[in-house]
N, C-alpha and C positions, 0 to 999 in steps of 0.2 A: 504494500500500500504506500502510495504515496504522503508524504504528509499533509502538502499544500491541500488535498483534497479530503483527508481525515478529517481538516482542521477548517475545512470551507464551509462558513455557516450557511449559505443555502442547503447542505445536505441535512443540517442540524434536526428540521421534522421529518425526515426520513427514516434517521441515527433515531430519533425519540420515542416510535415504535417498535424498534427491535427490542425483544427480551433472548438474551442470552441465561440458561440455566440448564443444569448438570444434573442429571434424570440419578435419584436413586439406583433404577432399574439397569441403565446404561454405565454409572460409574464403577458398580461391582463386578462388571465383564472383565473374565481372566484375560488376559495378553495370549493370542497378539489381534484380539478383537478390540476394535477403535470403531464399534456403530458411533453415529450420526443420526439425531432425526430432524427434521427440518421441520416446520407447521409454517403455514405463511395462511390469515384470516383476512377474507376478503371486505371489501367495504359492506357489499350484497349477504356477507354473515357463512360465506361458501367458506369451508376449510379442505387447504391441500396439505397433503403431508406426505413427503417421501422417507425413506429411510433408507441408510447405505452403511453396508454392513465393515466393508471396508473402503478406504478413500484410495482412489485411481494412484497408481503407482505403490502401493503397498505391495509386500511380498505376496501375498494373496489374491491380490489385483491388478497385476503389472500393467505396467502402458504397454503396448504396441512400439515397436520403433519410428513410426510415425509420431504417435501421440508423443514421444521422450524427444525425437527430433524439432516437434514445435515449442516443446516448450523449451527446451536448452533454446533456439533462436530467438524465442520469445524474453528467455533471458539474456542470451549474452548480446542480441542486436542494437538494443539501447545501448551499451554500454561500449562495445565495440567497432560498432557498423555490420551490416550485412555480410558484406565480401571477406572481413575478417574471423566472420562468426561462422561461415559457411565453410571457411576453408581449415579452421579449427572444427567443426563438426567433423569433415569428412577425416580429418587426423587421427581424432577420437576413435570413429568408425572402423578405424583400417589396424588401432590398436594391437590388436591381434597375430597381427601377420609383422608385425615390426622385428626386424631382429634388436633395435634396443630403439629406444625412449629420448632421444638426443633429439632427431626433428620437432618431436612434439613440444619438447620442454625450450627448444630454440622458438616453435613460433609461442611459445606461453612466453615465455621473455622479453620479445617482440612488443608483445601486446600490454605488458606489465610497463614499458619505456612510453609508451605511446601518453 
């Protein structure tokens, strides 16, 4: 989150209807269960409510290599630019087959000076 926008009072009656609270029921789940339930109450008095047993990217609910490659860009493209982050993804990706770690940690250096 960003701050400016935590701290942006037009979201203020947004922020004033949220209740955040920590369910008896859900807090005595053994590990490595991290449910979630969500209720979101409509003006119309309509109540949704999901629940998700575990949160996308958990061991139990891995991302997709897709879904891991959008959000690393989602992370690091702010931060770095596109072209930088893209060609650090596919580094990552190719990890594997590397016989050692010296390119990778050369463009992490790279990008550490920048």
């Amino acid at each position: 989150f960003e701050q400016d926008r935590v701290l942006d009072p037009a979201l203020r009656p947004v922020m004033d209807k949220i209740k955040v609270l920590v369910l008896p029921d859900i807090k005595n789940y053994p590990p490595p269960r991290q449910p979630v339930r969500v209720v979101m109450v409509l003006k119309n008095g309509e109540t949704i409510e999901e629940n998700c047993e575990y949160a996308l990217g958990h061991a139990m609910r891995p991302g997709t290599p897709a879904q891991i490659d959008a959000k690393f860009m989602g992370l690091a493209e702010p931060a770095m630019g596109k072209a930088a982050a893209g060609k650090l993804l596919a580094e990552i990706r190719g990890l594997a087959k590397m016989a050692d770690v010296s390119d990778l940690m050369g463009s992490l250096r790279a990008i550490a000076k920048e």
